[in-house]
N, C-alpha and C positions, 0 to 999 in steps of 0.2 A: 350782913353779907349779901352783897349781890346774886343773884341769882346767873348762875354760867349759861353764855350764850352757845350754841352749838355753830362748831365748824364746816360752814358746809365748802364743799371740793369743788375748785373749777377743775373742768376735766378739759386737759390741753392738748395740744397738736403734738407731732412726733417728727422731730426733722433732724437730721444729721447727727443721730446718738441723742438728742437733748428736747425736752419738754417745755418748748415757750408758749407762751400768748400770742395770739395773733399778733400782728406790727401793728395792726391796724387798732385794736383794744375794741374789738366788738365780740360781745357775748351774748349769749343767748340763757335764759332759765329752765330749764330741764325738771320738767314737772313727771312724778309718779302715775301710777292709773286713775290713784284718788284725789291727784290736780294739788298735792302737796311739792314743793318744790326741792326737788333733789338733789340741785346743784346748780353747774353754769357750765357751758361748753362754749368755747371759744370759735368762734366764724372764722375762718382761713377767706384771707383777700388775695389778689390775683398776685400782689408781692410774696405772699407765704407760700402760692403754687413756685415764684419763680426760683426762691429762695432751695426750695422743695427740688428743683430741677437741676440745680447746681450742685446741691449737694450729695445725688442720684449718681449725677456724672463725675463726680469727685471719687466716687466713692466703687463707680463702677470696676478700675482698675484689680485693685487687692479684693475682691469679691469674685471674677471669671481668673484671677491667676490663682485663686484657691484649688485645693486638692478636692475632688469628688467624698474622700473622705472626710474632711474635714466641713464642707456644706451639709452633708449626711449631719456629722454630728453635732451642728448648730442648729440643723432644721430639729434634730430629736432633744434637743434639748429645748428648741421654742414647746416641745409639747411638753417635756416634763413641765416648764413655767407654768404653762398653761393650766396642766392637772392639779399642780398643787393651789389654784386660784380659784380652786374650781367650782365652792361658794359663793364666794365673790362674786364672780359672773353669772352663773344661777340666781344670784340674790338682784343685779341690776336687770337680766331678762325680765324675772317675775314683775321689778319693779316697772320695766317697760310694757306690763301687761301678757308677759307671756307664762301660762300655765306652767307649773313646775316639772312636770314631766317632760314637756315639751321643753323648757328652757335643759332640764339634764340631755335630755337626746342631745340638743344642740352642741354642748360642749364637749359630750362625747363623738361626735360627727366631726367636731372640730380638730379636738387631741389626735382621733383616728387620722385625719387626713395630712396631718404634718409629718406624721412618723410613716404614711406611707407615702409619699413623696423624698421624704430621706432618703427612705429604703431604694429609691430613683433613681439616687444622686450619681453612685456608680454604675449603672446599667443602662439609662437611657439611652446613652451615648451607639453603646453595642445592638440595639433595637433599630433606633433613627439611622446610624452609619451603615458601611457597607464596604463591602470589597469589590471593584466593577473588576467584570473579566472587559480583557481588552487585546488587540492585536499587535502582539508584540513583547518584549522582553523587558517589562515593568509592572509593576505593583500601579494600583490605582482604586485610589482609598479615600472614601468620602469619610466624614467626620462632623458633628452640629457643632455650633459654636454659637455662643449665646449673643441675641442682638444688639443689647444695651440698656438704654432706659427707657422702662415703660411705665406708659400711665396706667391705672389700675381703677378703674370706676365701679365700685361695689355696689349690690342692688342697694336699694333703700329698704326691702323686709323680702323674703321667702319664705311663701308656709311649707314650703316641700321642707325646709328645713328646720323649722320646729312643728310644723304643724298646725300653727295658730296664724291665718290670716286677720289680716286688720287691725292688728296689732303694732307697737309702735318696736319695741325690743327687737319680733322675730326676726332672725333670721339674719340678723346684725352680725353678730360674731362668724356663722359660717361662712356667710358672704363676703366677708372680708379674706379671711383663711383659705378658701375652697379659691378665688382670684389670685392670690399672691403666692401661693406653694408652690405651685407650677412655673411660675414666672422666675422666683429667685433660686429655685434647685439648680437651672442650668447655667447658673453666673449671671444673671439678667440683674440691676437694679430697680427699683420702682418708686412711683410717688401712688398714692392711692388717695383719691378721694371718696368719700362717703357721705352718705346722706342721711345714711340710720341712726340709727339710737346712739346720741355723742360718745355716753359714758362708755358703753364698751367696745367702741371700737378704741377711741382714750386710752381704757386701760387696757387692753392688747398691746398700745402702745409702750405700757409700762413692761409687759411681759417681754416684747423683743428687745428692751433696754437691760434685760436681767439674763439676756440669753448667747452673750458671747459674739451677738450678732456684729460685724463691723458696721461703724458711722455711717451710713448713706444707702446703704441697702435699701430699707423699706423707709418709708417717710408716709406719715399719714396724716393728712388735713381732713377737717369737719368740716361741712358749710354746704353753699348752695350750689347745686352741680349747675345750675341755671348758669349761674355767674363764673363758675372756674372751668366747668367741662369748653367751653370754646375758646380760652386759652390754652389750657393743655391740647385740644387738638390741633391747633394751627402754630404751636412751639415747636420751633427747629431743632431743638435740642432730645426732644422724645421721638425717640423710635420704632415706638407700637402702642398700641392700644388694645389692651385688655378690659371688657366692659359685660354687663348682664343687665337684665330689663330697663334698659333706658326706652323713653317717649320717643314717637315717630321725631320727633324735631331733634332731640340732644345725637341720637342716629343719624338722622343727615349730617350736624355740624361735625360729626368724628368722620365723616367720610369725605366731608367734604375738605379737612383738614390735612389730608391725604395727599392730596396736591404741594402743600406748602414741604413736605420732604417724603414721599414715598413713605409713607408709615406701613407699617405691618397693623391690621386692624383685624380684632376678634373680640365680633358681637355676637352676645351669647341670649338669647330671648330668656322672658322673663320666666317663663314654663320650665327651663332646665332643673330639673329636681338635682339640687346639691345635696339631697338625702341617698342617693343612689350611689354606693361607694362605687361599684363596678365601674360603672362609666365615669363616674368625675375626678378617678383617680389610677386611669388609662395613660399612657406615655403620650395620647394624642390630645393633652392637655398642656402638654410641654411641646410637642411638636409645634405649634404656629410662630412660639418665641426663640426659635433659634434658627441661626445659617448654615449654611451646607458649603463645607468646603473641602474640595477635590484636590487630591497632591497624585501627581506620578513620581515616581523612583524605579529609578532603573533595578534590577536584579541583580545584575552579572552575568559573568558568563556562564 
C-alpha cells in the first residue's frame, strides 16, 4: 500500500461570493518560518482587479439599500466566523512567523473591531449628520451617504498589531479588518488588495463567504501591489481609496490617479498603530468614505 500523499491548499482569491484562481493560473508557494512549504496562493492579474471591480459595483446596490440593522448584524456575525476560526488563524500567524501571543492579540484586535464597527452601523449616521438652523420656514437636514466602490490597500505587516516586526504573518489579518470595517459599515463596496501573508487574508475570505455577507461587498485579491495598485488607482469605476504604509512611489500613483475621477483618497502611514482600539475604531474612520447630502423641507405653517 502506498504511502498517502498530503493535501496541501491553494489559498484563493475572494470575488463576488466565490473563491477562484486567478484567470491568469499564476501561484506562488507559501513557505512556513522553517522554509517547509505550506501551500500556494494564487497571484491576482490586473483581469482579477477588473473582474474584482465589477463585481464591487454589482453588488454595491442591495449592500447601501440595506438597513443599518441589518449591516450591524452581518458585520457581527463576520466576528462570530471569525472567533470561532480562531485557531486556524493563530495556527497560520505562528506559521507565518508570528509569536503565539502575538498572533492571539491579533485575532482578538480583529474580532474586537468588527463587532465595534457594527455597533456603528446605526449611529454613525446621527454623529456625521445634522440639523442646519437656517433662515426660514424649513428643516435642513444633512445626512452621509455611502460613496461607492473602494479600493482597499492593506499594509503588508504591522507590528503595532501583533507585535512582531519582520515577520512575514504579522499584522495580516488586522490590516486587512481594521481597512474594510469602516469602509463597508456605511453601504460602501470594496475590492482589497493585499500583500501579506496569502493564507490569511484567503481565509478571511473564507470567513466572509460564511457570514451572510451579500456577492460583491468585499472582494479580496493576493499579489503584487507593484502590478494591481496603478490599476486600481487610475480605474474609473472606484471611488476612493483606502490605503496604509504604502512606499513613497505606490503613494504618488494613488494620488496621482485622482485625476482620472476625483477619487476620495485616505492614506494612512505605516506608524498608524491598528492596536490602539480608541482611535482606530472612532466614527472618523468611516467619515472619509461617505457623502454628505443636504435636503430642505418645508415645515408648514
Amino acid at each position: 500500500m502506498s504511502e498517502r500523499l498530503d493535501v496541501i491548499k491553494t489559498y484563493k482569491l475572494y470575488i463576488n461570493g466565490a473563491m477562484p484562481r486567478s484567470e491568469s493560473g499564476r501561484s506562488e508557494p507559501i513557505r512556513d518560518r522553517d522554509g517547509g512549504v505550506l501551500g500556494h496562493s494564487c497571484k491576482a492579474s490586473r483581469k482579477d482587479l477588473r473582474d474584482a471591480v465589477v463585481a464591487a459595483r454589482a453588488g454595491l446596490g442591495k449592500w447601501k439599500g440595506a438597513t443599518p440593522y441589518n449591516r450591524a448584524q452581518i458585520l457581527y456575525r463576520m466576528a462570530e466566523m471569525l472567533e470561532a476560526r480562531r485557531a486556524e488563524f493563530v495556527g497560520l500567524l505562528e506559521a507565518g512567523g508570528t509569536p503565539v501571543d502575538d498572533a492571539q492579540r491579533e485575532v482578538t484586535l480583529s474580532v474586537d473591531r468588527l463587532v465595534a464597527f457594527a455597533g456603528w452601523a446605526d449611529k454613525y449616521s446621527q454623529v456625521l449628520g445634522c440639523q442646519n438652523p437656517v433662515a426660514g420656514p424649513y428643516w435642513n437636514i444633512t445626512v452621509p451617504e455611502p460613496t461607492g466602490v473602494i479600493g482597499v490597500i492593506a499594509p503588508a505587516a504591522s507590528a503595532a498589531a501583533g507585535g512582531a516586526a519582520g515577520t512575514q504573518g504579522a499584522g495580516a489579518l488586522l490590516g486587512c479588518v481594521g481597512l474594510v470595517a469602516p469602509v463597508i459599515v456605511s453601504g460602501n463596496t470594496c475590492v482589497v488588495l493585499s500583500e501579506a501573508f496569502p493564507p490569511v487574508v484567503s481565509v478571511f475570505g473564507e470567513v466572509l463567504a460564511t457570514s451572510d455577507l451579500p456577492s460583491g461587498v468585499v472582494n479580496l485579491l493576493t499579489g503584487s501591489l507593484d502590478e494591481l495598485v496603478p490599476v486600481l488607482a487610475k480605474h474609473r469605476d472606484v471611488d476612493g481609496i483606502h490605503a496604509m504604509g504604502l512606499n513613497p512611489s505606490l503613494t504618488q500613483t494613488c494620488l496621482d490617479g485622482v485625476s482620472d475621477n476625483l477619487k476620495r483618497v485616505k492614506l494612512r502611514p505605516a506608524t498608524t498603530d491598528l492596536g490602539d482600539a480608541a482611535a482606530c475604531e472612532a466614527v472618523w474612520w468611516i467619515e472619509p468614505f461617505v457623502e454628505f447630502k443636504t435636503a430642505w423641507h418645508p415645515t408648514g405653517a
